[in-house]
Every structure is written in structure tokens, then in C-alpha cells.
C-alpha positions as CSV (number, residue, x, y, z in Angstrom):
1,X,-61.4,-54.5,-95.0
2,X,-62.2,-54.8,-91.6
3,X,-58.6,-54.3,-90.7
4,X,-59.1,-50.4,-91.6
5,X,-61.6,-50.2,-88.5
6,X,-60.8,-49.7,-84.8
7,X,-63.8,-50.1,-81.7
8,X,-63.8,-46.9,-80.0
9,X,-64.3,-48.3,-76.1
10,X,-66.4,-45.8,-74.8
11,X,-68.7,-45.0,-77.7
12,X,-69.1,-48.1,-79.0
13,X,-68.7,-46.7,-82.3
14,X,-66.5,-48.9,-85.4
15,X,-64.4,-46.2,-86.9
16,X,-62.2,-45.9,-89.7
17,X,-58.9,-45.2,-88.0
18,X,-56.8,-43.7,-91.2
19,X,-59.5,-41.4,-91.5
20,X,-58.5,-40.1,-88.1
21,X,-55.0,-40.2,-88.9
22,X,-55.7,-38.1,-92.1
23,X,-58.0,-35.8,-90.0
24,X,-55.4,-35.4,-87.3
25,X,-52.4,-34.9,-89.5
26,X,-54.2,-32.6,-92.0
27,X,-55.6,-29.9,-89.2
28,X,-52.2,-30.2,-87.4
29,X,-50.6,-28.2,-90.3
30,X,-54.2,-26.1,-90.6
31,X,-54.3,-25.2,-87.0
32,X,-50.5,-24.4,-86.4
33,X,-51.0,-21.9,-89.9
34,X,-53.8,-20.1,-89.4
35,X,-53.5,-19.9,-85.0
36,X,-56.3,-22.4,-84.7
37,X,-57.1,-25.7,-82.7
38,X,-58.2,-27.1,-86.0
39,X,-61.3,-28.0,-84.3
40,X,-63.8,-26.6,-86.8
41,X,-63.1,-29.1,-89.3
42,X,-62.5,-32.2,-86.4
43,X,-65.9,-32.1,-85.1
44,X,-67.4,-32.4,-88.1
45,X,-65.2,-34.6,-89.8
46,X,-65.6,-36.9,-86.5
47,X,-69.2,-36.9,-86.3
48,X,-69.1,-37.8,-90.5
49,X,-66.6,-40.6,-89.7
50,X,-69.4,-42.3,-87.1
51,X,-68.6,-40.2,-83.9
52,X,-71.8,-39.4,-81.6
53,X,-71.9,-35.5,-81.8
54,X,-71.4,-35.0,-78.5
55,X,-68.5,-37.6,-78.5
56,X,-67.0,-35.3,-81.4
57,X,-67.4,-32.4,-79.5
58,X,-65.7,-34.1,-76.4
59,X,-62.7,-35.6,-78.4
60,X,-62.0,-32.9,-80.8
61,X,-61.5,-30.9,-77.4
62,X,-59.5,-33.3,-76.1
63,X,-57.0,-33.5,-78.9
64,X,-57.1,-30.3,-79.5
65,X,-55.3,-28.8,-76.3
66,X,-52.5,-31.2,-76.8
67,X,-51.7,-30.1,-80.4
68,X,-52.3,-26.5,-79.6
69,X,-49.9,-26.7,-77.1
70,X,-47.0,-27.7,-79.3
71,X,-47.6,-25.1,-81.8
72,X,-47.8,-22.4,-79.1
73,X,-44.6,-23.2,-77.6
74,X,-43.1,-22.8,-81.3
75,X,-44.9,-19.6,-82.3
76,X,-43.1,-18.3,-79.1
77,X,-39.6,-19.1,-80.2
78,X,-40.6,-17.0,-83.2
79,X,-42.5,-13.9,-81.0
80,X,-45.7,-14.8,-82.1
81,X,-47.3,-14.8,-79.0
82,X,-48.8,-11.7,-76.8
83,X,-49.3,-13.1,-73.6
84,X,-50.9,-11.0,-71.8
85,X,-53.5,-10.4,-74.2
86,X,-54.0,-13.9,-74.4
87,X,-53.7,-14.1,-70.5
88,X,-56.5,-11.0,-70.0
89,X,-59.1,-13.2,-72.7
90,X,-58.9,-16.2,-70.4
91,X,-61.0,-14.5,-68.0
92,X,-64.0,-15.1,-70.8
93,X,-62.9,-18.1,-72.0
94,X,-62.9,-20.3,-69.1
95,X,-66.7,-18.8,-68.1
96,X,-67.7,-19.4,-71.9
97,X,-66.7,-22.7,-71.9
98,X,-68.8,-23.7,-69.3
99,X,-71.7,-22.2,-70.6
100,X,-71.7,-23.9,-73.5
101,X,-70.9,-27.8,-72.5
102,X,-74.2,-27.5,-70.3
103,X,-76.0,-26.3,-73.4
104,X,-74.6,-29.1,-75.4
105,X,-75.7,-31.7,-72.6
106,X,-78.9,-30.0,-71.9
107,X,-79.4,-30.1,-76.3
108,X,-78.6,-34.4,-76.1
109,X,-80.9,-34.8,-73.4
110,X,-83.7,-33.2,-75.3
111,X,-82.6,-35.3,-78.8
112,X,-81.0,-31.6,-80.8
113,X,-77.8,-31.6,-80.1
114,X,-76.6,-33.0,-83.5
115,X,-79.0,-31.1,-85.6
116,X,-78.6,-27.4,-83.4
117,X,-74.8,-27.9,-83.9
118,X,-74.5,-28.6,-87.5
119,X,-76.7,-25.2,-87.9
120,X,-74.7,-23.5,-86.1
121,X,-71.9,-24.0,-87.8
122,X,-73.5,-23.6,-91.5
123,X,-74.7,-20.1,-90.0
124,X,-70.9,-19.4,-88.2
125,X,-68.9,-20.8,-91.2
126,X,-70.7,-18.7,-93.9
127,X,-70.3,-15.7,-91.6
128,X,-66.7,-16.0,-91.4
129,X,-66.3,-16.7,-94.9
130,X,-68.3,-13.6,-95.6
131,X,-65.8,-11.3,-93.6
132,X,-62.8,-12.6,-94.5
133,X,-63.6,-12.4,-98.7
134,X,-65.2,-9.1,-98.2
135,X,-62.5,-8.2,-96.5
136,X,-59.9,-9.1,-98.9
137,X,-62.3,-7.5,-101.6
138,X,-62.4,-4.0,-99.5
139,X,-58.7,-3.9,-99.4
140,X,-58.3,-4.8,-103.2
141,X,-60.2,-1.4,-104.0
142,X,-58.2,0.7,-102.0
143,X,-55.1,-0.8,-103.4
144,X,-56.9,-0.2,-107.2
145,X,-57.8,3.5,-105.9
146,X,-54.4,4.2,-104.4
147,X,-52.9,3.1,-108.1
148,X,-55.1,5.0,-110.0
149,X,-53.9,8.1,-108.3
150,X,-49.9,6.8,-108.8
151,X,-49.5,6.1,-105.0
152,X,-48.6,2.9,-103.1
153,X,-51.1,1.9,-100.4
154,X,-49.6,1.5,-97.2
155,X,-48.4,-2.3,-96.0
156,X,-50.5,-1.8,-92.9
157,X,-53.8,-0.9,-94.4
158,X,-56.9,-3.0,-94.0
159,X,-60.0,-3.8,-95.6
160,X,-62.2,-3.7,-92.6
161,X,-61.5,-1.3,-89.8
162,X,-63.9,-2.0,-86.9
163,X,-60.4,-2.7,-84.6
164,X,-59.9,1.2,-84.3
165,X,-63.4,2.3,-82.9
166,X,-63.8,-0.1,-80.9
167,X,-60.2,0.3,-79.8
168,X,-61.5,4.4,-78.6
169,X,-64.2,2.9,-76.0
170,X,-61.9,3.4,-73.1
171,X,-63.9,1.8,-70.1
172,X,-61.5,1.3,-67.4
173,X,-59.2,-0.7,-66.4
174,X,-57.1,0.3,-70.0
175,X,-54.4,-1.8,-70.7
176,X,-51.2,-1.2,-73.0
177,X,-50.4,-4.3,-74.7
178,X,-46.4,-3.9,-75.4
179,X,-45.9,-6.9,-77.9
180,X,-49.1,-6.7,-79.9
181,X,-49.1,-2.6,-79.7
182,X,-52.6,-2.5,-79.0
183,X,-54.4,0.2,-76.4
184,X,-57.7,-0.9,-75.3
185,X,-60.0,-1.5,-72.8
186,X,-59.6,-4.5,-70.5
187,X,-63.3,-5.5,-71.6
188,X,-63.0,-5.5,-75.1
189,X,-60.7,-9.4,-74.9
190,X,-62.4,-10.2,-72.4
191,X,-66.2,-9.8,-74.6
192,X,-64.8,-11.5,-77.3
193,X,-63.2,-14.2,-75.4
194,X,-66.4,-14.9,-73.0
195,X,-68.3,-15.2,-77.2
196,X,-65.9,-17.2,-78.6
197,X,-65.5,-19.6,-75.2
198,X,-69.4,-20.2,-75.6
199,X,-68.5,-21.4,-79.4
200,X,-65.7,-23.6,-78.1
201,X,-68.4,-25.7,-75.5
202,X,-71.1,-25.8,-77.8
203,X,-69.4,-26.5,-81.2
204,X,-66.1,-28.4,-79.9
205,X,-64.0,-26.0,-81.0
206,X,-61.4,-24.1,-79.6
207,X,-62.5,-20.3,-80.0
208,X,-59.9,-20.2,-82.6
209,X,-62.3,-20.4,-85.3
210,X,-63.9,-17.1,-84.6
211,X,-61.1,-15.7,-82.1
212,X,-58.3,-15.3,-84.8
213,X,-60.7,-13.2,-87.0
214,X,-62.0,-11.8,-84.1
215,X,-58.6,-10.4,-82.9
216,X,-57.2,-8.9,-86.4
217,X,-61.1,-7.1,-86.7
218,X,-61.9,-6.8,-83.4
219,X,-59.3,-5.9,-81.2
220,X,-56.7,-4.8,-83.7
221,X,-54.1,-7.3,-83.3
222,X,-51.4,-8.1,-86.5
223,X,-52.1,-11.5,-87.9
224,X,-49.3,-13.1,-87.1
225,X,-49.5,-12.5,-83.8
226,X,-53.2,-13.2,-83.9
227,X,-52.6,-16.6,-84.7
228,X,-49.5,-17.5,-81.6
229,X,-51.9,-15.3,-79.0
230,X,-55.3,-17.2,-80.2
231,X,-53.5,-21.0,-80.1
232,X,-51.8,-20.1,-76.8
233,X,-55.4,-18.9,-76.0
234,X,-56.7,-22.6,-77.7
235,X,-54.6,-24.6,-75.5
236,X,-55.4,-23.7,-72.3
237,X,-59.3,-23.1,-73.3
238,X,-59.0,-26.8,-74.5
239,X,-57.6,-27.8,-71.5
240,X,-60.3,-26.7,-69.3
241,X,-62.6,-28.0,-71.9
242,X,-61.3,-31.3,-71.8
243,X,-61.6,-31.9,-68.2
244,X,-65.3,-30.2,-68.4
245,X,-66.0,-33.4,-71.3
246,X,-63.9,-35.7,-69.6
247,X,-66.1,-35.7,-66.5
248,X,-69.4,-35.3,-68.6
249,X,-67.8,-38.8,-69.8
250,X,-67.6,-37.6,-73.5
251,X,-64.3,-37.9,-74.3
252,X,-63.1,-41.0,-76.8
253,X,-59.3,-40.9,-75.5
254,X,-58.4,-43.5,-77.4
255,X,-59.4,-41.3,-81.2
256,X,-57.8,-38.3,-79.7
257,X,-54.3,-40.1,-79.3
258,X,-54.4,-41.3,-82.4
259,X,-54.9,-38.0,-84.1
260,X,-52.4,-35.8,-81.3
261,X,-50.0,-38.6,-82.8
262,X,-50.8,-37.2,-86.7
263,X,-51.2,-33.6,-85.4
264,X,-48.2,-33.4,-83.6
265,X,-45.8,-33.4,-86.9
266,X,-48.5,-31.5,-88.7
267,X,-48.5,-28.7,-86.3
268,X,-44.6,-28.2,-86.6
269,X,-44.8,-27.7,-90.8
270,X,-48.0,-25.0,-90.1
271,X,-46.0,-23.1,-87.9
272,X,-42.9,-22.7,-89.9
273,X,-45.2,-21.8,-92.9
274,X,-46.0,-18.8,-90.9
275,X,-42.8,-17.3,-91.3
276,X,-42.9,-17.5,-95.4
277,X,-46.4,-16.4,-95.7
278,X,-48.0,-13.1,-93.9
279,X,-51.0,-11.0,-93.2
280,X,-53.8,-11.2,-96.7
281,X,-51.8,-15.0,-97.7
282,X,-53.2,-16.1,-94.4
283,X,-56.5,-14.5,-94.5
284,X,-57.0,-15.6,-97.8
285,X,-56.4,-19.0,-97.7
286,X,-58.2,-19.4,-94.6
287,X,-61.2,-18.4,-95.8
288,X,-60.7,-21.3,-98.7
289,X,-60.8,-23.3,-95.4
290,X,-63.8,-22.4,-94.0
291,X,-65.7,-22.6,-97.8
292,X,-64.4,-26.5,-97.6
293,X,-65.4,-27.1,-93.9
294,X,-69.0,-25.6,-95.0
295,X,-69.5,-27.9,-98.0
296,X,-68.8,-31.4,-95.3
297,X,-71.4,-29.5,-92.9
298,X,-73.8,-29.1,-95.6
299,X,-73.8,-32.6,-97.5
300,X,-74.2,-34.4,-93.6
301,X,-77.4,-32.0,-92.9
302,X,-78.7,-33.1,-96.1
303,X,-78.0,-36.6,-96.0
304,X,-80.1,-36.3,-92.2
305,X,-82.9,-34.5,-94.5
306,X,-83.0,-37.1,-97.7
307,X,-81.9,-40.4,-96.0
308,X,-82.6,-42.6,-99.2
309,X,-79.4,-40.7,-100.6
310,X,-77.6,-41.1,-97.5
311,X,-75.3,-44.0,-99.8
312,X,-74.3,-41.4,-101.7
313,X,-74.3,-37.9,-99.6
314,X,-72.7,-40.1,-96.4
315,X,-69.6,-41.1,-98.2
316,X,-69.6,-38.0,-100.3
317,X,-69.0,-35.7,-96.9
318,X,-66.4,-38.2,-96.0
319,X,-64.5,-37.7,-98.9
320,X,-65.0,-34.3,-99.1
321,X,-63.8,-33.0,-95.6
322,X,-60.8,-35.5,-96.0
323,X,-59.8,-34.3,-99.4
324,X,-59.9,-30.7,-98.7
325,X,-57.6,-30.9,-95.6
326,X,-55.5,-33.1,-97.2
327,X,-55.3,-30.5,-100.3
328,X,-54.8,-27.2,-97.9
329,X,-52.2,-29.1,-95.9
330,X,-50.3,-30.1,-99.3
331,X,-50.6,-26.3,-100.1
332,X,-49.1,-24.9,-97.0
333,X,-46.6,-27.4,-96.7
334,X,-45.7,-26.3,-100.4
335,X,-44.9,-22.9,-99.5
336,X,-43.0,-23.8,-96.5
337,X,-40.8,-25.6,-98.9
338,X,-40.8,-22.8,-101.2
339,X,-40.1,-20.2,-98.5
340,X,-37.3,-22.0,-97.0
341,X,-35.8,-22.5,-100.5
342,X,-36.0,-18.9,-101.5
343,X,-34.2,-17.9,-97.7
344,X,-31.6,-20.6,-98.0
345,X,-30.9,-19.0,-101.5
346,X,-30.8,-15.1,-100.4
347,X,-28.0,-16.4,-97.4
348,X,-26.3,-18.2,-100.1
349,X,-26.2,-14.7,-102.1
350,X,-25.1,-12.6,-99.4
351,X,-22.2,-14.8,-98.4
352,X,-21.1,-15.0,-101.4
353,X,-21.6,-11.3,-102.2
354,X,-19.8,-10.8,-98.7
């Protein structure tokens, strides 16, 4: 089976190349869905398939701006993008960045970058998993509370409303964002930009993991437009990001192709999925997302911890990360279908009815 395995040049690493195909493909119809690079579930999955952390981080950066690209020049042909919001956050991005690809190579000359970066994303992932459910469980209440006194809860409610307050600290300059319909104060992007750009040069991802979240709770921006603004905010973040790796001479170019290849066509099916399902569909099933990236984290810090069961926790990760972006892709790719049927049907009803 040696066929099934590819020498990366620069690493020196044997990988199993239809695992990148898989990975590239899979978080191409992830990412364009849910706004994100995908990146949370590439690093990861790279380092599990034999990628160098750093390498991982490097690569999945890589690949990431070119796929985040695409699917930001299609969430603008359906006015998914604000961006000047996303144009006012690169301020914090770009510094962010920086920040955190010295912290990654000051962490791998000091032998912790694999183990600091796998915590961190146990601790980030089951943070983000925490809102989003909570959320989702916050909002079913209201909606039980508003039936139980015979009245329909609005289509704009939330669970969690943190966007409002902090939307009333006015510190100048404040800034009216037209397409998004958001007030706020310059510095409120900008902070969560400047966080979520140290996550992208530490963890290899794109922001996006954080910065979608962090833009429906934070800032206050609807989630469909949360997800063209943050991968419009991914791409040129990534970009940077790449260049920063490149130079650092952590970037496997040759792995990133091969997955842009995969991610291009899934990034066109996550993005039309977008139009079929909205706002709690999204939220939801991201956070099913994040629960399945956490399990792959998990088993590989384990496997580091018990090395007699690596046999068995090694291939078990694989597996595991593979599978679940393989099933969330089949989902969202099943709704596009789905969505597309039931529109094609309701033009077929009115012309007839016409």
C-alpha cells in the first residue's frame, strides 16, 4: 500500500495523501458553511496524519487563504459580506497574527509547541461548544415561555445577548455599519480581531474559529453575514499568515495544493447551503462540529500520554477526525440538495399558478 503515501519535500514526513484529499474536501464544504477557514479541524487532522505541528500550523495556513478566498468572492454575489466591518477588524488581525507565529516558534525551540497547542484547543473548543449549546438552550426557553403565554417569540431574538451592551460603550471613533446594521465603537472589531488573530498564529487557524461566534455574540452581527465578513476576514488574515510561515520555512506547499484542489469544490456546495439553512441551523450544527474536532484533539493528547496504546488511540483519531468531516459534509451537502429542490418546486408552483 505504499502507493497511498506521498514524501512531503520539506518535512520529510511519508503522508497519506487521500487523507489530505478527504481533509481538504470535507472542511471546504465546513468552512464555506459555517464562514470559517476550516482550519480548526486541518491542523489537527494534519498533525494526526504525521505533519510536524508547526508544519500543520504553517500549511493549514497556507491552504487556508486560498479556499477562503473562493468562498468569499461567492458569499458576495449573495450579500453576505460587510466589508467594512471586516476591513476595520484587519487592523487587529494582522498585529495578532504576528504575535502569535513568534509564540509558536519561540514554543518549538523550547520542545512545547505540540503539547501547548493541543491544550489550547481542548480548552478553546470546549468553550465554544459551551456557548453555542447554551446558547441554543437559552433561546429554547424563551421560545417555551413565549408559548406558554400564547405568543410567538420574535425571529430576531437570541439566546445570549452580550452584542447589545457591549454595542452601548461608545469610545470614539463610532462607526455605522450600513450592511450589517450595526453601531459601535471602532474598538470593539478591532479587540476581537487583535484576540482572535493571536489564535490564528498560535493554533493555525484562521480567527474564524472564534471570530464567527465572536461577531453574532460580540459585536452583534446576523449570522449569515457573520460567516461572508469572518471568511473575507479569513482570507486575507491567511494570507498574511502564510507569508509570515512561509518565511519561518514552515509551510509544506506541496500538502496545501493538494487539499486547495479538494477544498476548492467543497467550498462552492458550503456556500450555497447557506442560502437553505439560516441563523439557529448554522449555530447548531456548528457546534456538532466543534464536539467532533474535540474528540480527534483528545484521543492524540492521550495517545502522547499512554504511548503503549498509541496502535490503537493513533489510528483511532485518524479515523475519527476523517469520519466526522466526512459525515458533516454529507449533511450539509444534503440540505443544499434539499433546499434547492424545495425552491425549484415553489417556482414551479408559482408559474404554474401564474
Amino acid at each position: 500500500m505504499e502507493w497511498l503515501y506521498i514524501l512531503m519535500p520539506i518535512s520529510g514526513v511519508n503522508i497519506f495523501w487521500p487523507g489530505l484529499i478527504i481533509l481538504g474536501f470535507g472542511v471546504g464544504i465546513i468552512g464555506g458553511f459555517f464562514g470559517l477557514g476550516g482550519a480548526w479541524m486541518v491542523t489537527p487532522g494534519l498533525n494526526i496524519l504525521g505533519f510536524p505541528m508547526a508544519f500543520a500550523i504553517g500549511t493549514d495556513v497556507a491552504q487556508m487563504a486560498g479556499k477562503s478566498l473562493i468562498s468569499t468572492m461567492r458569499h458576495g454575489k449573495f450579500g453576505n459580506v460587510d466589508y467594512m466591518l471586516g476591513i476595520t477588524m484587519l487592523v487587529g488581525t494582522v498585529i495578532g497574527v504576528e504575535i502569535g507565529a513568534q509564540m509558536v516558534m519561540w514554543l518549538e525551540r523550547i520542545g512545547s509547541v505540540d503539547k501547548v497547542v493541543r491544550w489550547l484547543y481542548v480548552v478553546l473548543l470546549m468553550s465554544i461548544a459551551w456557548l453555542v449549546f447554551h446558547d441554543a438552550a437559552v433561546r429554547r426557553r424563551k421560545e417555551r415561555e413565549a408559548k406558554a403565554q400564547h405568543k410567538e417569540l420574535d425571529a430576531s431574538a437570541v439566546g445570549i445577548d452580550w452584542a447589545s451592551r457591549l454595542q452601548a460603550i461608545r469610545i470614539p471613533p463610532v462607526i455605522h455599519y450600513k450592511h450589517a446594521n450595526i453601531t459601535c465603537s471602532a474598538w470593539l472589531p478591532i479587540t476581537v480581531s487583535l484576540f482572535t488573530g493571536w489564535l490564528a498564529g498560535i493554533l493555525g487557524i484562521g480567527g474564524g474559529l472564534i471570530r464567527m461566534p465572536a461577531l453574532v455574540y460580540l459585536v452583534g452581527c446576523p449570522t449569515h453575514l457573520a460567516v461572508g465578513t469572518d471568511l473575507f476576514e479569513v482570507a486575507i488574515s491567511g494570507l498574511y499568515g502564510t507569508a509570515s510561515y512561509a518565511y519561518k520555512g514552515r509551510v509544506e506547499l506541496l500538502a496545501a495544493l493538494i487539499m486547495l484542489a479538494g477544498a476548492a469544490v467543497g467550498a462552492q456546495i458550503g456556500v450555497v447551503a447557506t442560502k437553505y439553512v439560516k441563523g439557529y441551523g448554522i449555530r447548531f450544527v456548528f457546534g456538532l462540529a466543534v464536539l467532533g474536532c474535540l474528540m480527534s484533539v483528545i484521543l492524540k493528547l492521550l495517545e502522547a500520554e499512554f504511548p503503549s496504546w498509541g496502535w490503537l488511540l493513533g489510528p483511532m483519531a485518524t479515523v475519527e477526525v476523517l469520519g466526522f468531516v466526512s459525515a458533516i459534509s454529507i449533511y450539509i451537502a444534503v440540505k443544499m440538495v434539499q433546499g434547492a429542490k424545495a425552491e425549484l418546486a415553489a417556482k414551479k408552483m408559482r408559474a404554474a399558478n401564474s
